[in-house]
N, C-alpha and C positions, 0 to 999 in steps of 0.2 A: 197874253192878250189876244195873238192872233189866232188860237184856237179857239175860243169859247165868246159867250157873247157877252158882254158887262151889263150888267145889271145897275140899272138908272139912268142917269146923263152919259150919254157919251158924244166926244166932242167928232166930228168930222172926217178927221183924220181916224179914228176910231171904226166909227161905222164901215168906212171904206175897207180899214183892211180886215174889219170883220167880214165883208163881202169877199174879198178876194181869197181869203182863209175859209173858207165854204164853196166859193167855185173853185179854186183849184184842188180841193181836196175830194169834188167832185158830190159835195151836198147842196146840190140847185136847190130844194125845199128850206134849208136854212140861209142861204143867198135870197132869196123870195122874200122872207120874210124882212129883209132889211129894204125893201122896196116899196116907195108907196105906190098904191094902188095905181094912181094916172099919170106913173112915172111915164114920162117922154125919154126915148131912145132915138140916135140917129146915130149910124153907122154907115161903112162903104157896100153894105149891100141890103139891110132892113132900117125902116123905120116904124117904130111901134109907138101906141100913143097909151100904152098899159101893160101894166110889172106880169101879167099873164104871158103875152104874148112872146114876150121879150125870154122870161124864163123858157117855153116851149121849144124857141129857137136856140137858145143856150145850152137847152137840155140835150138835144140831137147834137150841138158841138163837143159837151162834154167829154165822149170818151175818147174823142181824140186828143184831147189835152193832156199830155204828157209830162206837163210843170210847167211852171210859170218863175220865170226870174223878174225879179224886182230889180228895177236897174235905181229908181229916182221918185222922192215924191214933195210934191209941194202943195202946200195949204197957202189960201187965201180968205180966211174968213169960212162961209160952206161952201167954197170951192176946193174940194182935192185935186191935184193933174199926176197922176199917174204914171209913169214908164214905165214900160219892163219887156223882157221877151217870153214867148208862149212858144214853147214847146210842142213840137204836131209831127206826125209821121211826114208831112210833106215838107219839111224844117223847122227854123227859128225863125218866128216873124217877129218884129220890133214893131210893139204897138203903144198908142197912148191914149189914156182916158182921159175924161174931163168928167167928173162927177159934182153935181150940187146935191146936201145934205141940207133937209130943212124938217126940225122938231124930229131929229135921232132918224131919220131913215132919208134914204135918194130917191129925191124926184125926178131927176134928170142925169142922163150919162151921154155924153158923145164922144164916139170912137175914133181915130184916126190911124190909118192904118195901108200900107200900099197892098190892095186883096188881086194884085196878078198872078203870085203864086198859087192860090186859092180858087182860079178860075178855072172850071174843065174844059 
């Protein structure tokens, strides 16, 4: 499941890790697709108000991702919350999502995350 995308309904927890199984494997254009269009983004250093913008800047962090461990995931309805740590040449950063999933794709992600290591 977490390589390929399911075909019809998928529930939430679904989508999510079909997203995560696309950016970590470093396919932003199939991560994209699981986004709607006026997805809202907020994070510790962008906020985007659309799945364009939001992949562009994902796309430029990609190759630094290294792998992604999955530490925890919790569903509430189309809320997913994420944990895990992301793998980067500058170390392990311990991050967490919050994703909303509404009619099979994410409107909304917000990230939490301490970006001092991250800072030049």
């Amino acid at each position: 499941m977490m390589g390929c995308m399911i075909e019809g309904v998928s529930t939430p927890a679904q989508v999510v890790a079909q997203y995560f199984a696309a950016f970590g494997s470093g396919d932003v254009a199939a991560a994209r697709r699981l986004l709607k269009d006026d997805l809202k983004f907020k994070g510790p250093f962008d906020t985007f108000d659309n799945a364009d913008d939001l992949m562009k800047s994902l796309g430029a962090l990609a190759p630094a991702v290294k792998g992604i461990q999955q530490r925890k995931v919790m569903v509430d309805g189309e809320d997913v919350a994420t944990f895990y740590d992301m793998l980067t040449p500058m170390g392990t950063a311990p991050i967490a999502e919050w994703h909303h999933v509404h009619d099979g794709k994410i409107d909304a992600i917000n990230v939490y995350f301490d970006p001092r290591p991250f800072a030049h």
